[in-house]
C-alpha positions, 0 to 999 in steps of 0.5 A: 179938536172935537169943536173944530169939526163941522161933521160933528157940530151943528154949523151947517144946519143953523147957519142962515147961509147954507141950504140944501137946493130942492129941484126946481126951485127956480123954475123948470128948465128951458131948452132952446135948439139954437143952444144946443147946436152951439154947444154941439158945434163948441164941442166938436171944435174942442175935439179937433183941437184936442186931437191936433194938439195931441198929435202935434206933442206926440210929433214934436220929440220925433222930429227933434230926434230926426233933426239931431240924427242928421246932423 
């Protein structure tokens, strides 16, 4: 078993595939205004529609308790 493991061997480092990523290796990063009032707008959407669903699941065995107590 003490070949198996890959903390031990030296897989990761003479294998051609896998390399650690250093920063900026592709190039600096570029941010637009548009995008981030998009993902602003997403995630703003997102919270209503988590809520809503949230509060509809909390809501939905009270109203199955209520249809069964009036029957």
């Amino acid at each position: 078993m003490k070949h198996c493991r890959v903390d031990t061997s030296y897989a990761l480092k003479s294998s051609p595939w896998f390399r650690f990523p250093y920063p900026l290796q592709w190039g600096t990063p570029v941010f637009e205004w548009k995008m981030a009032l998009v993902m602003c707008a997403v995630s703003i959407i997102a919270s209503v529609d988590s809520v809503g669903f949230l509060s509809m699941s909390i809501m939905t065995p009270l109203l199955e308790i209520n249809i069964f107590l009036t029957i």
